[in-house]
N, CA, C, O and CB atoms as a CASP TS submission, in Angstrom:
PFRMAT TS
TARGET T0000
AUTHOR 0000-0000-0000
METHOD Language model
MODEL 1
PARENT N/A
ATOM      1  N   UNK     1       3.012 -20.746   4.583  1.00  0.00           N
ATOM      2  CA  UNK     1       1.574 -20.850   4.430  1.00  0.00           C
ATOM      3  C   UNK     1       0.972 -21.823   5.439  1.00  0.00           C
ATOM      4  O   UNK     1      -0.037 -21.576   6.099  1.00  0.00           O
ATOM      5  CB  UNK     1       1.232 -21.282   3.020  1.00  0.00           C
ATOM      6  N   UNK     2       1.645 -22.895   5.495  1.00  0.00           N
ATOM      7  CA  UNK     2       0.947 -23.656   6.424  1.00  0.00           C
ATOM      8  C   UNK     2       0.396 -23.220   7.891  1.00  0.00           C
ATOM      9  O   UNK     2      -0.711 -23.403   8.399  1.00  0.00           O
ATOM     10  CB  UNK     2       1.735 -24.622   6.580  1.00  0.00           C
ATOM     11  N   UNK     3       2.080 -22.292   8.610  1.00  0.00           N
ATOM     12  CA  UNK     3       2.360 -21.847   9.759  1.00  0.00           C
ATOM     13  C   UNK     3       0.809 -20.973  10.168  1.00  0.00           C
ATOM     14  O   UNK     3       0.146 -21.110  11.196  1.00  0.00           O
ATOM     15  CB  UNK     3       3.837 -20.961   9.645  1.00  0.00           C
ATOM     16  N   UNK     4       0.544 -20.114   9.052  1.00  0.00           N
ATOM     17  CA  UNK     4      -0.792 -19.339   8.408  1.00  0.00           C
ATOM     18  C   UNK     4      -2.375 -20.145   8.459  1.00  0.00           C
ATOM     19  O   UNK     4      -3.475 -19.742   8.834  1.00  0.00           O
ATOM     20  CB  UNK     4      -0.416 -19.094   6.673  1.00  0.00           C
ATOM     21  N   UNK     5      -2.013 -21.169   8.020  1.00  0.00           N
ATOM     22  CA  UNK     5      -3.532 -21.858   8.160  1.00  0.00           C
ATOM     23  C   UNK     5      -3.425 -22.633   9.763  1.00  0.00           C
ATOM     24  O   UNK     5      -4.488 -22.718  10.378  1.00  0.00           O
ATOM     25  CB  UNK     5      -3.872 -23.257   6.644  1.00  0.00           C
ATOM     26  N   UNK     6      -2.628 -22.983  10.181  1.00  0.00           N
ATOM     27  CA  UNK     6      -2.311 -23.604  11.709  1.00  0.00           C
ATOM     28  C   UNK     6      -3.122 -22.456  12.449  1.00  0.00           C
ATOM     29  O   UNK     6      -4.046 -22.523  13.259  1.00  0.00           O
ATOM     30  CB  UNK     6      -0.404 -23.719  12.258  1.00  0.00           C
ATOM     31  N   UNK     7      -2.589 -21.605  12.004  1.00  0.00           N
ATOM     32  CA  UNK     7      -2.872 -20.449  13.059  1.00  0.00           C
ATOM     33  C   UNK     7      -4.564 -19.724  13.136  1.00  0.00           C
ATOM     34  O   UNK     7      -5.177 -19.130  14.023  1.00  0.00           O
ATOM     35  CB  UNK     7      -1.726 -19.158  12.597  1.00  0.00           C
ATOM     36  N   UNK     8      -4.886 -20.123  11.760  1.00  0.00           N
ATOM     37  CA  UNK     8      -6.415 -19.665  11.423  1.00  0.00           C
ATOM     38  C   UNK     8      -7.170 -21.282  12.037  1.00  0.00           C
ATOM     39  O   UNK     8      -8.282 -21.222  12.561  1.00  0.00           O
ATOM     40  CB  UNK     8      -6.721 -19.225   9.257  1.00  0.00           C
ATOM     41  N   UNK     9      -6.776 -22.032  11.963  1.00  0.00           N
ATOM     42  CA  UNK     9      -7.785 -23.167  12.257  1.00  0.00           C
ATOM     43  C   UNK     9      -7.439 -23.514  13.968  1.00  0.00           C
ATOM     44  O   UNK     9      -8.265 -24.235  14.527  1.00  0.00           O
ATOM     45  CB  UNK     9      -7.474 -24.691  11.065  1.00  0.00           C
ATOM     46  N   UNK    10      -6.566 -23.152  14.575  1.00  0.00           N
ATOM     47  CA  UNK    10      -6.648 -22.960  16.405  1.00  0.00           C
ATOM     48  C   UNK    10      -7.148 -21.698  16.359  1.00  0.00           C
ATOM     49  O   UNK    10      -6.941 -21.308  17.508  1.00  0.00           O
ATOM     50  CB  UNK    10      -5.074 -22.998  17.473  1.00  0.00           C
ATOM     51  N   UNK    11      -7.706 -20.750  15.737  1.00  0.00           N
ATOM     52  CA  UNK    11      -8.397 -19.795  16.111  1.00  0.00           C
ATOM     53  C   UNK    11      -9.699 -20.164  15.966  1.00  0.00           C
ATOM     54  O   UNK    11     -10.313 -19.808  16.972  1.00  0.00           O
ATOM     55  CB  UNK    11      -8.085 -18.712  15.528  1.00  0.00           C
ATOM     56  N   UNK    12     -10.373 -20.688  15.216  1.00  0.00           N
ATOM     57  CA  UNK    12     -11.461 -21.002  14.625  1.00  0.00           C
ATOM     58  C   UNK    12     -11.754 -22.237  15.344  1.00  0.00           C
ATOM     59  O   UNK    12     -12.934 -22.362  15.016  1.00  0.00           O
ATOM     60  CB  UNK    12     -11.363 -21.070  13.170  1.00  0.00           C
ATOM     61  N   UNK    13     -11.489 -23.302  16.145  1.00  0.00           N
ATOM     62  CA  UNK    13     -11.685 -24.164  16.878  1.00  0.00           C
ATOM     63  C   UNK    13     -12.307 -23.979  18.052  1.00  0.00           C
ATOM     64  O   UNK    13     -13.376 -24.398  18.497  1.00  0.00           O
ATOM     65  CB  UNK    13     -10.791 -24.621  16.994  1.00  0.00           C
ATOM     66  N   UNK    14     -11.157 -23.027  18.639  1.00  0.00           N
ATOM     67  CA  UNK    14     -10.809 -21.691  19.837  1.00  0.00           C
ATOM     68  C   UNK    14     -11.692 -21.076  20.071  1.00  0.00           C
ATOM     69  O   UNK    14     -11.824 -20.726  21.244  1.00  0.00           O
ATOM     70  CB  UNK    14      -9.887 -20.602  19.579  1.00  0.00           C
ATOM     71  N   UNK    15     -12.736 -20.644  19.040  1.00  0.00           N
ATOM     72  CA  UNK    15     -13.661 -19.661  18.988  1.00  0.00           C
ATOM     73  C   UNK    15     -14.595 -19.620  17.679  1.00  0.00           C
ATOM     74  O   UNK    15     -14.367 -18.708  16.884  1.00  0.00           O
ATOM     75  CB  UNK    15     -12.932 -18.447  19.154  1.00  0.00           C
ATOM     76  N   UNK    16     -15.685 -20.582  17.370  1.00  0.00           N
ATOM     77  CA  UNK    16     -16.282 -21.138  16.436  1.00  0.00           C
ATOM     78  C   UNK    16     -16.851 -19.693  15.719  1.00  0.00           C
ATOM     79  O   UNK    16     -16.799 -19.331  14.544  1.00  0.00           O
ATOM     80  CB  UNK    16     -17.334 -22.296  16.979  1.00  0.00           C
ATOM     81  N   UNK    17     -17.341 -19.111  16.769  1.00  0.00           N
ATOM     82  CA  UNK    17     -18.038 -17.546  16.123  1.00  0.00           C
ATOM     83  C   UNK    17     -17.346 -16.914  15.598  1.00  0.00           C
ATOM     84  O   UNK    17     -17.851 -16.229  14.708  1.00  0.00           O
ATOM     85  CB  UNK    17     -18.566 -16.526  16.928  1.00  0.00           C
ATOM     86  N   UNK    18     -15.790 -16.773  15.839  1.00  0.00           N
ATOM     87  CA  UNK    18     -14.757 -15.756  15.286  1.00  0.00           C
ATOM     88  C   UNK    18     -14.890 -15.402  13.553  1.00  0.00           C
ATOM     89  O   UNK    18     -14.434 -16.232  12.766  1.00  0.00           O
ATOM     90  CB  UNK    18     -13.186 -16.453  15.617  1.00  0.00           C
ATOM     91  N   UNK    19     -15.308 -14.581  13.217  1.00  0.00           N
ATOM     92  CA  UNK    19     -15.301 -14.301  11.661  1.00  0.00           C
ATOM     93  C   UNK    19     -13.706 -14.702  11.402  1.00  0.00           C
ATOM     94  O   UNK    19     -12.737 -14.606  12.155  1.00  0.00           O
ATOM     95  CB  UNK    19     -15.754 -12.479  11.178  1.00  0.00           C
ATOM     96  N   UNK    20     -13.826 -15.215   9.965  1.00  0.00           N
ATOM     97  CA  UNK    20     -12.107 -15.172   9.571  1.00  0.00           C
ATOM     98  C   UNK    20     -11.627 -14.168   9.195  1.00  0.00           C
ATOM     99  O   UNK    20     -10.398 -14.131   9.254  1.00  0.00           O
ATOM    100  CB  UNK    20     -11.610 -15.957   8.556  1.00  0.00           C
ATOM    101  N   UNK    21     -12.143 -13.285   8.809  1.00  0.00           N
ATOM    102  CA  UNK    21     -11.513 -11.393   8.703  1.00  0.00           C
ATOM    103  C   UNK    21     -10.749 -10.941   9.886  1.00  0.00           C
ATOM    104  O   UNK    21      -9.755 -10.214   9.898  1.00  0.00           O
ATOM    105  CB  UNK    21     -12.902 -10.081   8.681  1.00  0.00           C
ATOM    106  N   UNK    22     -11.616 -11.703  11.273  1.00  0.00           N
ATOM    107  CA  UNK    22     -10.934 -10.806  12.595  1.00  0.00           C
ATOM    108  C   UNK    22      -9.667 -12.015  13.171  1.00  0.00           C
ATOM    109  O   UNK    22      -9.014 -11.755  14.182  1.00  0.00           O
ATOM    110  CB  UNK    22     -12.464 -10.389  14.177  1.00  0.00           C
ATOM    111  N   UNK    23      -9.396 -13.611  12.214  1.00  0.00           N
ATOM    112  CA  UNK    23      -8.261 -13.955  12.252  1.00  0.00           C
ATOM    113  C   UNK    23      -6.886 -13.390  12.092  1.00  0.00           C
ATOM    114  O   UNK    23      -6.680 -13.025  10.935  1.00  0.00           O
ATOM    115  CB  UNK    23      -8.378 -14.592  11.710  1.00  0.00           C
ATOM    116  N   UNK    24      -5.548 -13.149  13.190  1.00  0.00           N
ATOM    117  CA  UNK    24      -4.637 -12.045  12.597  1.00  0.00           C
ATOM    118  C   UNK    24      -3.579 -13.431  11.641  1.00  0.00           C
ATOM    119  O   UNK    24      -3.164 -14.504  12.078  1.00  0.00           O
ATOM    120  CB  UNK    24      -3.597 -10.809  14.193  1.00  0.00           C
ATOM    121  N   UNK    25      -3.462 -12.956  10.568  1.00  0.00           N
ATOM    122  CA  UNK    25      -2.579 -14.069  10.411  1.00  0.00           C
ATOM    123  C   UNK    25      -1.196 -14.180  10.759  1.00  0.00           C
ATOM    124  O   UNK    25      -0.671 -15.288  10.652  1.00  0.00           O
ATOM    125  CB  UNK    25      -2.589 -14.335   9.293  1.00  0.00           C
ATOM    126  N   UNK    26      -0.542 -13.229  11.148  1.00  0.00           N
ATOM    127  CA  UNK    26       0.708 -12.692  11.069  1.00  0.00           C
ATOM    128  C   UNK    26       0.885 -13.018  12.839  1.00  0.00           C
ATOM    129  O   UNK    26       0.155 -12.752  13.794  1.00  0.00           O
ATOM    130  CB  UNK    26       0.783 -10.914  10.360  1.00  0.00           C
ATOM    131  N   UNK    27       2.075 -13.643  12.738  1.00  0.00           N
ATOM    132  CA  UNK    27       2.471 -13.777  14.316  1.00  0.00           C
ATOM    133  C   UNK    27       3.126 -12.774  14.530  1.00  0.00           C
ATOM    134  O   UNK    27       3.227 -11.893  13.676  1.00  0.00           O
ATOM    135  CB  UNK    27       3.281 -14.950  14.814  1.00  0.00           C
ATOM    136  N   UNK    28       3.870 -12.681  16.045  1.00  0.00           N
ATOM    137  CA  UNK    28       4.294 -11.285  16.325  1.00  0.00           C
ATOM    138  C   UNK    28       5.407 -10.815  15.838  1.00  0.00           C
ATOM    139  O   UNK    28       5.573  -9.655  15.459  1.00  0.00           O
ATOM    140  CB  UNK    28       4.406 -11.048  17.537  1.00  0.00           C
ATOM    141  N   UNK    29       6.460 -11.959  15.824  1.00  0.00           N
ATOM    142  CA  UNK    29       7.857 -11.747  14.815  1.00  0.00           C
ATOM    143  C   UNK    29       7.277 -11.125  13.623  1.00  0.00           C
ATOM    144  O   UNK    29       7.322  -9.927  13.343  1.00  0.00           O
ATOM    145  CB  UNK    29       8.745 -13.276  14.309  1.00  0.00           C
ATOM    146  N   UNK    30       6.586 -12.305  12.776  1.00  0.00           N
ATOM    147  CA  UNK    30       6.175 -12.038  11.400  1.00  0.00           C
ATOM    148  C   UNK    30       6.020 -10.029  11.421  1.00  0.00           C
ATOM    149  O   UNK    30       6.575  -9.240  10.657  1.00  0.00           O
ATOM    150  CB  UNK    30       4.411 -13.102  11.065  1.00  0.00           C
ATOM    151  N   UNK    31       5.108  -9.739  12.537  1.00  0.00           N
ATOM    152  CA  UNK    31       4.425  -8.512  12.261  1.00  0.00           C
ATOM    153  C   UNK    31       5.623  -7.524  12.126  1.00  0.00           C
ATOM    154  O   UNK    31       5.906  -6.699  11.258  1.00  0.00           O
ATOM    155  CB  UNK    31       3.327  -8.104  13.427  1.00  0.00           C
ATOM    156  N   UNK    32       6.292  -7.936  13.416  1.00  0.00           N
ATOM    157  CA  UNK    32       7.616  -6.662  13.350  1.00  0.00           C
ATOM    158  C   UNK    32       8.446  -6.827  12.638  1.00  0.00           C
ATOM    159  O   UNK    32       9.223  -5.884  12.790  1.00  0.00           O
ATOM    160  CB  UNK    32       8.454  -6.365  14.441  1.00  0.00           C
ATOM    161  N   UNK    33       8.875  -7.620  11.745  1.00  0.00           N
ATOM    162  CA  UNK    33       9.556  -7.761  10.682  1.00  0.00           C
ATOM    163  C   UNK    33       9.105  -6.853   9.438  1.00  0.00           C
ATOM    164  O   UNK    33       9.906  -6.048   8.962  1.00  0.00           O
ATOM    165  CB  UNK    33       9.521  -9.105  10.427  1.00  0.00           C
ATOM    166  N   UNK    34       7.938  -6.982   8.973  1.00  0.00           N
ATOM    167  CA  UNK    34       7.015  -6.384   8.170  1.00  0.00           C
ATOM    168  C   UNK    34       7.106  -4.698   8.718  1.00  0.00           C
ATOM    169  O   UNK    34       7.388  -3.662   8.116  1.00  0.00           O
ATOM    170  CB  UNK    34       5.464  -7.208   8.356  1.00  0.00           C
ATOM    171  N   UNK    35       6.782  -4.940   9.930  1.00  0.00           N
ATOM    172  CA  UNK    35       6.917  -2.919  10.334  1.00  0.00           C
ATOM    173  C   UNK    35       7.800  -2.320  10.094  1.00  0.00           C
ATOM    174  O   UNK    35       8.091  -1.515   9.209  1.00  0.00           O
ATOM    175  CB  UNK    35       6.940  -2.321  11.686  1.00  0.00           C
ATOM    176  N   UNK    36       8.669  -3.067  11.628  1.00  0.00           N
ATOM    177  CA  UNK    36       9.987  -2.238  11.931  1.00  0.00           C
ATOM    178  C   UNK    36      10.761  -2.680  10.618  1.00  0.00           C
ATOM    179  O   UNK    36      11.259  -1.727  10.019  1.00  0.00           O
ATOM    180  CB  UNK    36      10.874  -2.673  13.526  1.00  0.00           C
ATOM    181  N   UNK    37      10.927  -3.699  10.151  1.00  0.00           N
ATOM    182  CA  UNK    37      12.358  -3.893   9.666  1.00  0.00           C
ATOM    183  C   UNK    37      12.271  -3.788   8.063  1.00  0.00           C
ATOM    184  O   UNK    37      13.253  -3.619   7.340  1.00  0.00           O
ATOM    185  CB  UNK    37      13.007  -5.422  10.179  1.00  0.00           C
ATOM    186  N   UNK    38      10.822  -3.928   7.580  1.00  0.00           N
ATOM    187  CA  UNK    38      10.927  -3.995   5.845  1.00  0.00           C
ATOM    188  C   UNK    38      10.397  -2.615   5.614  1.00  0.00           C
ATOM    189  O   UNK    38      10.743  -2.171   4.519  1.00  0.00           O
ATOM    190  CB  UNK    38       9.870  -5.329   4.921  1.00  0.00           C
ATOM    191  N   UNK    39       9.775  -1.938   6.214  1.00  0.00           N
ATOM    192  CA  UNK    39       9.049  -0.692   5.798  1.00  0.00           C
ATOM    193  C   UNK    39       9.564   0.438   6.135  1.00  0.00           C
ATOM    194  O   UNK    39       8.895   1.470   6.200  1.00  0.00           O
ATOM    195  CB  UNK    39       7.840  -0.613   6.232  1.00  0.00           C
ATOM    196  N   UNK    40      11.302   0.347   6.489  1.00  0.00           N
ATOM    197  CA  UNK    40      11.573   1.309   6.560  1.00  0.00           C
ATOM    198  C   UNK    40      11.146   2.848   7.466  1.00  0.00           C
ATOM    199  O   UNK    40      10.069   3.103   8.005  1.00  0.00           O
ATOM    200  CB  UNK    40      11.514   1.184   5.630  1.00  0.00           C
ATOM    201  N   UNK    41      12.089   3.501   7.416  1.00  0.00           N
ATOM    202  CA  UNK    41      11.365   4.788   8.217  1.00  0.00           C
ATOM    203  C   UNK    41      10.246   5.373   7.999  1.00  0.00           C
ATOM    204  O   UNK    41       9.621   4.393   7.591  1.00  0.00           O
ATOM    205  CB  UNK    41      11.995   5.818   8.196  1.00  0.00           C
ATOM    206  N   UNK    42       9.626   6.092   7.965  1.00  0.00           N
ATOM    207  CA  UNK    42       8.374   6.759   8.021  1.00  0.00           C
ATOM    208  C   UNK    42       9.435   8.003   6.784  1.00  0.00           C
ATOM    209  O   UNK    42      10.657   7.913   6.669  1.00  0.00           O
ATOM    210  CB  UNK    42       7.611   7.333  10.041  1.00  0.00           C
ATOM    211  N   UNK    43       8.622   8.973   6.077  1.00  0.00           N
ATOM    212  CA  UNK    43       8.963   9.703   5.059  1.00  0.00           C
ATOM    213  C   UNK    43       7.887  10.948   5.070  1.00  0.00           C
ATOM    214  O   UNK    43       6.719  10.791   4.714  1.00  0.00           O
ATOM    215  CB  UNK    43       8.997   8.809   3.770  1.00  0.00           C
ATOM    216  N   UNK    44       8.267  11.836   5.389  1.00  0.00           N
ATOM    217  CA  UNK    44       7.577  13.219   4.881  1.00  0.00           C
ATOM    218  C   UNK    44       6.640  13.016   3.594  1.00  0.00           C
ATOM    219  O   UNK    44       6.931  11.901   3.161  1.00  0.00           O
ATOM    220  CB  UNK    44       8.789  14.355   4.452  1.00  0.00           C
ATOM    221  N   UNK    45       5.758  13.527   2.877  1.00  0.00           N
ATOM    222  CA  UNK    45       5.531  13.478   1.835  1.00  0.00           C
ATOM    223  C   UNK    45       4.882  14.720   1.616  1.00  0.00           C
ATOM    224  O   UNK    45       4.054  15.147   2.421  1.00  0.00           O
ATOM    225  CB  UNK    45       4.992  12.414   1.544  1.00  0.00           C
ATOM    226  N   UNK    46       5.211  15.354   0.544  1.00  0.00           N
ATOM    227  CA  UNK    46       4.201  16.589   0.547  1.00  0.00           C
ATOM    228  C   UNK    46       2.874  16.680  -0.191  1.00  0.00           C
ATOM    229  O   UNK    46       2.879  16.113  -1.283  1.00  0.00           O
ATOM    230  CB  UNK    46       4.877  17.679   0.045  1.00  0.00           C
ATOM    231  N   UNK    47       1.989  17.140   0.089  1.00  0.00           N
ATOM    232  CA  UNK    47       0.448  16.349  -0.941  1.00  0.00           C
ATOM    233  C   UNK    47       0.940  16.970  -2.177  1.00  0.00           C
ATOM    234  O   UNK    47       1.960  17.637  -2.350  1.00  0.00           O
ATOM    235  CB  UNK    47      -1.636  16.970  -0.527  1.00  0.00           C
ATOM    236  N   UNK    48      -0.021  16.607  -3.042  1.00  0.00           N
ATOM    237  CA  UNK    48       0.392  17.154  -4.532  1.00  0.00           C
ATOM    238  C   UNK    48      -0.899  17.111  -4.975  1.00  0.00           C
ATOM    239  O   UNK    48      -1.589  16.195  -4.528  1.00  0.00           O
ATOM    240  CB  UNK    48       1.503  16.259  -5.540  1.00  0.00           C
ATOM    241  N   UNK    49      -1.339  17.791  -5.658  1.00  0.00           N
ATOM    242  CA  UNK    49      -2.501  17.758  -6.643  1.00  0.00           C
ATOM    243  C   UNK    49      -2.172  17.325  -8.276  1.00  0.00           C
ATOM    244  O   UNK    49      -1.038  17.302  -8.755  1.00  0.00           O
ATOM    245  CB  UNK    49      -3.123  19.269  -6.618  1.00  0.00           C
ATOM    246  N   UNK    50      -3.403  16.998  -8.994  1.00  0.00           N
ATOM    247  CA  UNK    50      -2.955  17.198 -10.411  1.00  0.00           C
ATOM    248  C   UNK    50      -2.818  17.856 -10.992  1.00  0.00           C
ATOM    249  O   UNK    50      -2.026  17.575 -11.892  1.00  0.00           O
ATOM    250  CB  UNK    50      -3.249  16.918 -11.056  1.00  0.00           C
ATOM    251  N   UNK    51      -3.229  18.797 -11.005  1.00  0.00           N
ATOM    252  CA  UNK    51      -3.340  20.366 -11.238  1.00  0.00           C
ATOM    253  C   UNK    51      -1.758  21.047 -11.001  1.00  0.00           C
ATOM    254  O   UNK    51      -0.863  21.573 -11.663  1.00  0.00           O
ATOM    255  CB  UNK    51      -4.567  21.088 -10.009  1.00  0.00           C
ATOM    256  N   UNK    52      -1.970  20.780 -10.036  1.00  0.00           N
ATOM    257  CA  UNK    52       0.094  21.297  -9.450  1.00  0.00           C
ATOM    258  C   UNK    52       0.681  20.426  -9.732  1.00  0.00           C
ATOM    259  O   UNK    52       1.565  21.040 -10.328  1.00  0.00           O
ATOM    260  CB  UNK    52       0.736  21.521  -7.741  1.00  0.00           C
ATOM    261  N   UNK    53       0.978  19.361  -9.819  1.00  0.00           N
ATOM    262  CA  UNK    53       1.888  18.800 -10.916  1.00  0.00           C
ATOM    263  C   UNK    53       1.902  18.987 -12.209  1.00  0.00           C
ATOM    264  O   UNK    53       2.960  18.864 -12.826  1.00  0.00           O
ATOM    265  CB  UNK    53       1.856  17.703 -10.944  1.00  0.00           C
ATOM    266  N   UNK    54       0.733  19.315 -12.838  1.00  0.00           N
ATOM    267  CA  UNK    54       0.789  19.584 -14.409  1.00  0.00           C
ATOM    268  C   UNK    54       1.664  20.922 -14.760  1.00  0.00           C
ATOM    269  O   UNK    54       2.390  21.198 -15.715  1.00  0.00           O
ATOM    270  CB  UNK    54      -0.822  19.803 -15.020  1.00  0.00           C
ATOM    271  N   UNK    55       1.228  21.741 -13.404  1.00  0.00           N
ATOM    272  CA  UNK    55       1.999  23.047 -13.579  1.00  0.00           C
ATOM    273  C   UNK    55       3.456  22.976 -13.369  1.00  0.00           C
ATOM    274  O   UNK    55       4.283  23.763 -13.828  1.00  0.00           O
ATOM    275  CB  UNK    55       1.496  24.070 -12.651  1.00  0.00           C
ATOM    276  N   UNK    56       3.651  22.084 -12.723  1.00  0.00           N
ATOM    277  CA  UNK    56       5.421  22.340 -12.185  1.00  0.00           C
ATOM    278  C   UNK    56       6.466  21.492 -13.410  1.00  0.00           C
ATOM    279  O   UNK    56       7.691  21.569 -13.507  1.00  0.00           O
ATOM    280  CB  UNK    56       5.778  21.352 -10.187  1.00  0.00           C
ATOM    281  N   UNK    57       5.349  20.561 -14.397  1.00  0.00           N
ATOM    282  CA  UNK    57       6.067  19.756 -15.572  1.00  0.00           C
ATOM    283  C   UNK    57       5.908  21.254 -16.502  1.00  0.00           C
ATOM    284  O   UNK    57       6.908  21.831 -16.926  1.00  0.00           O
ATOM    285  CB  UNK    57       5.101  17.991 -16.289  1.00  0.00           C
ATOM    286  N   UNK    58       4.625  21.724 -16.717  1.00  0.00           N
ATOM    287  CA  UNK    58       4.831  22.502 -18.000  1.00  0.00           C
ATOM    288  C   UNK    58       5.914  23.836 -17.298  1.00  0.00           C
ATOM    289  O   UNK    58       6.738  24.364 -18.045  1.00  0.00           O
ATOM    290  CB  UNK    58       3.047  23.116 -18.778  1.00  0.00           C
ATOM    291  N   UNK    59       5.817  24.199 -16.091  1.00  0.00           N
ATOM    292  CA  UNK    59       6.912  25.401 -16.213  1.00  0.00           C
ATOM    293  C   UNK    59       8.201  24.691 -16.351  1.00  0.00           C
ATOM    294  O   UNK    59       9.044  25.556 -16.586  1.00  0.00           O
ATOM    295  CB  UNK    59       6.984  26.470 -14.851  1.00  0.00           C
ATOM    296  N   UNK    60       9.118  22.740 -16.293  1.00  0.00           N
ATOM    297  CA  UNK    60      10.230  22.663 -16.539  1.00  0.00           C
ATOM    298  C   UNK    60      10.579  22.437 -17.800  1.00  0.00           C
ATOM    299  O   UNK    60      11.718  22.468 -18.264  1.00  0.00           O
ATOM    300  CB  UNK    60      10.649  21.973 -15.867  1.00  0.00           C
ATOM    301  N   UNK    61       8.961  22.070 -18.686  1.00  0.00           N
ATOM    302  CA  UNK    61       9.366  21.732 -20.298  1.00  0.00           C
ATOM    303  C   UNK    61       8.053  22.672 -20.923  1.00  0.00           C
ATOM    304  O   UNK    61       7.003  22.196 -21.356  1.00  0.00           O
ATOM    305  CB  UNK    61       9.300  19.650 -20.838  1.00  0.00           C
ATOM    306  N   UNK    62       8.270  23.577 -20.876  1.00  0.00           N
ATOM    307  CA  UNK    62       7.271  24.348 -21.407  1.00  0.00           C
ATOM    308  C   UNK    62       6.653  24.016 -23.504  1.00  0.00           C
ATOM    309  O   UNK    62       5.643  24.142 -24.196  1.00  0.00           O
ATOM    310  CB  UNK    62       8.081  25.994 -21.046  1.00  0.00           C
ATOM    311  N   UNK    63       8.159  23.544 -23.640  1.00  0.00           N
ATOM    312  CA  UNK    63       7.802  23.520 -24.821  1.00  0.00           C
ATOM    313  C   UNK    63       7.239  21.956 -25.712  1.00  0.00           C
ATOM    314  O   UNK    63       7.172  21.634 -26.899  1.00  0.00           O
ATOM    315  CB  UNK    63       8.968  24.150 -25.326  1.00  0.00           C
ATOM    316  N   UNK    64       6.966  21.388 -24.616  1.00  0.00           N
ATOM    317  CA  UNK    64       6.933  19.708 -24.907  1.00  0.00           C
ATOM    318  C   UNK    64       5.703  19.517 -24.848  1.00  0.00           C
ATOM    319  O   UNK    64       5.102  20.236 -24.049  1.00  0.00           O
ATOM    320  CB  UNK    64       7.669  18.647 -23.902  1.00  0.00           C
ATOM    321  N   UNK    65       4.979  18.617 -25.562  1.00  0.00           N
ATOM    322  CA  UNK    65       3.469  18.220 -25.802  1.00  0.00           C
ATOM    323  C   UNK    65       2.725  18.083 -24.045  1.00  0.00           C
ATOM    324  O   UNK    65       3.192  17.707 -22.970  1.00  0.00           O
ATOM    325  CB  UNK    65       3.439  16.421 -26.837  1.00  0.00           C
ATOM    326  N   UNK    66       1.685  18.483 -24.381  1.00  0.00           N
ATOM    327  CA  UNK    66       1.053  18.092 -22.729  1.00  0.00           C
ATOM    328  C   UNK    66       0.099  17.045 -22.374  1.00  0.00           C
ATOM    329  O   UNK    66      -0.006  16.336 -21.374  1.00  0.00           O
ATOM    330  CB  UNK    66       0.284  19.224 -22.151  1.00  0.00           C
ATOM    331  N   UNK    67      -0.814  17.170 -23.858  1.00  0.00           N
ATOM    332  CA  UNK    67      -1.532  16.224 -24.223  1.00  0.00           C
ATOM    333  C   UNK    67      -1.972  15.742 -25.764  1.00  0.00           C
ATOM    334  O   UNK    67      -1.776  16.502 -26.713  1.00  0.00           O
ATOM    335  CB  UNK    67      -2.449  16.497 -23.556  1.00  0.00           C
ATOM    336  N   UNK    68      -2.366  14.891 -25.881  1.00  0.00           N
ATOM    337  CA  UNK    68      -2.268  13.754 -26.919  1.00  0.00           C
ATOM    338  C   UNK    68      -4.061  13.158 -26.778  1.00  0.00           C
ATOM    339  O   UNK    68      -4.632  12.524 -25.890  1.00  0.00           O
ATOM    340  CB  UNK    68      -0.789  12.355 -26.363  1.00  0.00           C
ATOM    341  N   UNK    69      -4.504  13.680 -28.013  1.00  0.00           N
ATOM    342  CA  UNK    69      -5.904  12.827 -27.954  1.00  0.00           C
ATOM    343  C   UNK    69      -6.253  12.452 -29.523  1.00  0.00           C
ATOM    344  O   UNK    69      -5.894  13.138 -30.480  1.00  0.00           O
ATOM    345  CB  UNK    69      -7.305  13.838 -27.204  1.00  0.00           C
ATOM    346  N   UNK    70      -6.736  11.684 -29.576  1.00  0.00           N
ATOM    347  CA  UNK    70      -7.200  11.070 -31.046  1.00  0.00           C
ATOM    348  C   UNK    70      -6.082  11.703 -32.283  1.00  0.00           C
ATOM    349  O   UNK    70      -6.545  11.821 -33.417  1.00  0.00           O
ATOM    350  CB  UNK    70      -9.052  11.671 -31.442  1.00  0.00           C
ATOM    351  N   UNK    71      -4.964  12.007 -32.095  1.00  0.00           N
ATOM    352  CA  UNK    71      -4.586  11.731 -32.985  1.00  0.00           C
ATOM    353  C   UNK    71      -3.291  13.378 -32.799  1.00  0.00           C
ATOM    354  O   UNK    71      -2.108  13.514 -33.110  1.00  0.00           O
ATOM    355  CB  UNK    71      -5.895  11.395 -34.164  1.00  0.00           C
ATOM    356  N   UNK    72      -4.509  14.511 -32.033  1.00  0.00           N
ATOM    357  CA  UNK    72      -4.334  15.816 -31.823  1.00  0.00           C
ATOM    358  C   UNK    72      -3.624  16.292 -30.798  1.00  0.00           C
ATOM    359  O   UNK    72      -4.189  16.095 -29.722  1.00  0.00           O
ATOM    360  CB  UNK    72      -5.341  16.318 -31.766  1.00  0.00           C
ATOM    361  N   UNK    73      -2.353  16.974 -30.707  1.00  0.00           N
ATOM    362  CA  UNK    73      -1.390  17.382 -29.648  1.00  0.00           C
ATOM    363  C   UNK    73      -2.196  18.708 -29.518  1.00  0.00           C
ATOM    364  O   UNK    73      -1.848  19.563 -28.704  1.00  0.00           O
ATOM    365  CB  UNK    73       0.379  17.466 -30.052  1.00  0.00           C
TER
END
């Protein structure tokens, strides 16, 4: 945290106008650590709706409650 505020207050010295939103806090290690190395590969995903998911649960349990309201399955 500190490394973090060091870095926001030589920016802000540096450049009195600088909004603190457009401060980056993250140094460059910090950043690629966070990218490359914690976030893993990138992953396909296929979209899904709610609608198509509701359908693909009731065609694997057709016979199982779907919904539940005041009291009424």
């Amino acid at each position: 945290f500190a490394g973090w505020l060091v870095r926001v207050v030589e920016r802000v010295v540096a450049e009195p106008l600088t909004r603190l939103s457009a401060v980056d806090l993250l140094g460059a290690d910090e950043r690629r650590r966070i990218v490359d190395e914690w976030s893993g590969a990138a992953v396909e995903v296929e979209p899904w709706t709610l609608p198509g998911l509701f359908a693909e649960q009731v065609a694997r349990t057709p016979d199982a409650v779907a919904v539940v309201s005041e009291g009424v399955e």
